[in-house]
C-alpha positions, 0 to 999 in steps of 0.5 A, spaced: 549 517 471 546 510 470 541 508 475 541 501 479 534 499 479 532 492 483 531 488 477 531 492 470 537 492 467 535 494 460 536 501 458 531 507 460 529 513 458 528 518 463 520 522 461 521 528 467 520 530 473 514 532 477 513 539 478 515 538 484 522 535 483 520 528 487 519 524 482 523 522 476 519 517 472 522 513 467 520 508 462 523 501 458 522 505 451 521 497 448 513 498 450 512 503 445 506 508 446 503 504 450 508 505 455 509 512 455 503 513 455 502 509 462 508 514 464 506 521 463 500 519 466 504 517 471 509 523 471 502 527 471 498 524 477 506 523 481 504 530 486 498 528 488 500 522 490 506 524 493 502 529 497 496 524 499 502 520 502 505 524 506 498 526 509 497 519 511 504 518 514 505 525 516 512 525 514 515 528 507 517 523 503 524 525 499 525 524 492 525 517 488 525 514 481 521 509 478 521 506 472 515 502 468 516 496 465 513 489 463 515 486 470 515 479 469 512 480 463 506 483 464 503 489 461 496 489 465 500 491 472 499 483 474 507 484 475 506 488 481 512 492 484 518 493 487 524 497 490 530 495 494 529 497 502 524 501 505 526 507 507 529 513 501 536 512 502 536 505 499 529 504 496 528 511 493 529 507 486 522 503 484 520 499 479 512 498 477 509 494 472 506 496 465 499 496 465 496 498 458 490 503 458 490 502 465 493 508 468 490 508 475 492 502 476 501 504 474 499 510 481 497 504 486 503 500 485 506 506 485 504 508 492 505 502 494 512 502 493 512 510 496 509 508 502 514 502 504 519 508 504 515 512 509 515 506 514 523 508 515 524 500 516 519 498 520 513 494 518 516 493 511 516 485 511 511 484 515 504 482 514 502 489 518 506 493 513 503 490 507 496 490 509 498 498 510 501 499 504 494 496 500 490 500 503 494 506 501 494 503 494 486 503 494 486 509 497 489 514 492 487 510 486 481 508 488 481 501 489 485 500 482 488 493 484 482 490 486 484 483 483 489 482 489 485 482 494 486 477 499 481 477 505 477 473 501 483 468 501 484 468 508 477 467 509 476 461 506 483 458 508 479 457 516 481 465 519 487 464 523 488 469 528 493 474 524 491 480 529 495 478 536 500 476 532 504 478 526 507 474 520 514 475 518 513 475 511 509 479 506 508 475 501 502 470 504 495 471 503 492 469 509 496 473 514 495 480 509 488 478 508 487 479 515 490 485 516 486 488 510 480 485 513 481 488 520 484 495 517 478 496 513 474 494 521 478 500 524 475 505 518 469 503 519 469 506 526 472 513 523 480 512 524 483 515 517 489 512 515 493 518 517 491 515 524 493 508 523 499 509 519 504 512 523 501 508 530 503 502 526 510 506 523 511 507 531 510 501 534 515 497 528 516 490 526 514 487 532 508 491 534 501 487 533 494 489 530 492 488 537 497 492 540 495 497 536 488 498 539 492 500 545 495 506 542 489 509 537 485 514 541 479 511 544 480 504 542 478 498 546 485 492 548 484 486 546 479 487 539 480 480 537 473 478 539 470 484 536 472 484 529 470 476 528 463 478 531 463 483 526 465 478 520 460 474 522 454 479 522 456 481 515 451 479 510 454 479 505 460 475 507 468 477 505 469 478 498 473 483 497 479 487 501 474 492 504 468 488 507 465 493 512 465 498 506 467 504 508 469 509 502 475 512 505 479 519 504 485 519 505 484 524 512 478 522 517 476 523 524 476 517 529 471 517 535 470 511 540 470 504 539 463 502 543 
């Protein structure tokens, strides 16, 4: 049975299936051995990130194919990924791009794409979904696509206020930045992923950061003010998408905002 991927429409060729049976990885056999090998790599490490992101999203994901190839002609990942609709029904079919020699790089998009089928059709679209499934990436690659950053950019564009507010779209830098940017602020105060990201999942589409420090437990409301002093204290500035610098599992604890 032919699979309809969002955008491929060449021929595939399946690889295999993970031990576990979830993931069925499948390349474009134009990319030669380069790309094979960005697949079995991918089909090698598939568990484990299937296992981190259930732990995040403390739901268990349900089976998915992806599929390597040249997204928008790009073998280095710079193509990104994509998939159909954010749940497991109608988006369990995932494109990533190639990124020869760089197989850490092929899992993070990976896990960008599984984690917006976690959200079950919430977040997905939305600036807060995006920032969050950014920082799944980095967190089971161990920030393998560190040339998408956008909190620098959304600095240098005048920090506009993306917290008591969020932006209906995910596809504008400022709006992820800030959210990337924030969510990094929240790490630092020891809330784990798998603390935020089912908060979020639960207050859906139309949920703020802001509402966020409502239902985290220990948070304090109105964490705008907070979060701009604590930018402004960094003395290195926003370079990156993880300024407050916490090195992040995928489990942690959280303790109380001061």
């Amino acid at each position: 049975m032919s699979i309809s991927w969002p955008s491929f429409t060449g021929t595939d060729k399946l690889v295999g299936k993970s031990p576990s049976g979830k993931v069925s990885v499948h390349v474009d056999p134009s990319l030669g051995v380069p790309g094979m090998a960005n697949a079995t790599a991918l089909l090698d490490d598939a568990d484990r990130i299937i296992t981190a992101n259930d732990r995040i999203f403390r739901t268990p994901s349900q089976p998915v194919n992806v599929i390597i190839f040249a997204m928008s002609g790009a073998t280095d990942g710079t193509g990104g990924a994509d998939h159909m609709a954010c749940d497991y029904v109608n988006g369990g079919n995932i494109e990533v791009c190639a990124a020869f020699g760089q197989p850490m790089r092929v899992s993070a998009l990976f896990e960008a794409e599984l984690s917006e089928c976690s959200m079950s059709h919430n977040l997905c679209g939305q600036s807060t979904g995006e920032a969050l499934s950014r920082w799944c990436a980095s967190v089971v690659s161990g920030d393998a696509l560190s040339d998408f950053a956008s909190a620098p950019t959304w600095v240098a564009d005048g920090m506009n206020d993306f917290i008591n507010q969020t932006d209906p779209t995910d596809q504008n830098y400022d709006s992820i930045g800030c959210g990337m940017a924030f969510i990094s602020w929240l790490i630092s105060w020891d809330y784990g992923l798998d603390v935020i990201a089912p908060a979020m999942v639960k207050l859906g589409d139309s949920g703020t950061f802001a509402q966020l420090c409502t239902v985290l437990p220990g948070a304090k409301p109105d964490p705008w003010p907070r979060f701009m002093a604590a930018l402004n204290a960094l003395p290195g500035g926003v370079t990156d998408d993880n300024p407050f610098g916490r090195k992040v599992a995928v489990l942690k604890s959280h303790r109380l905002q001061k």
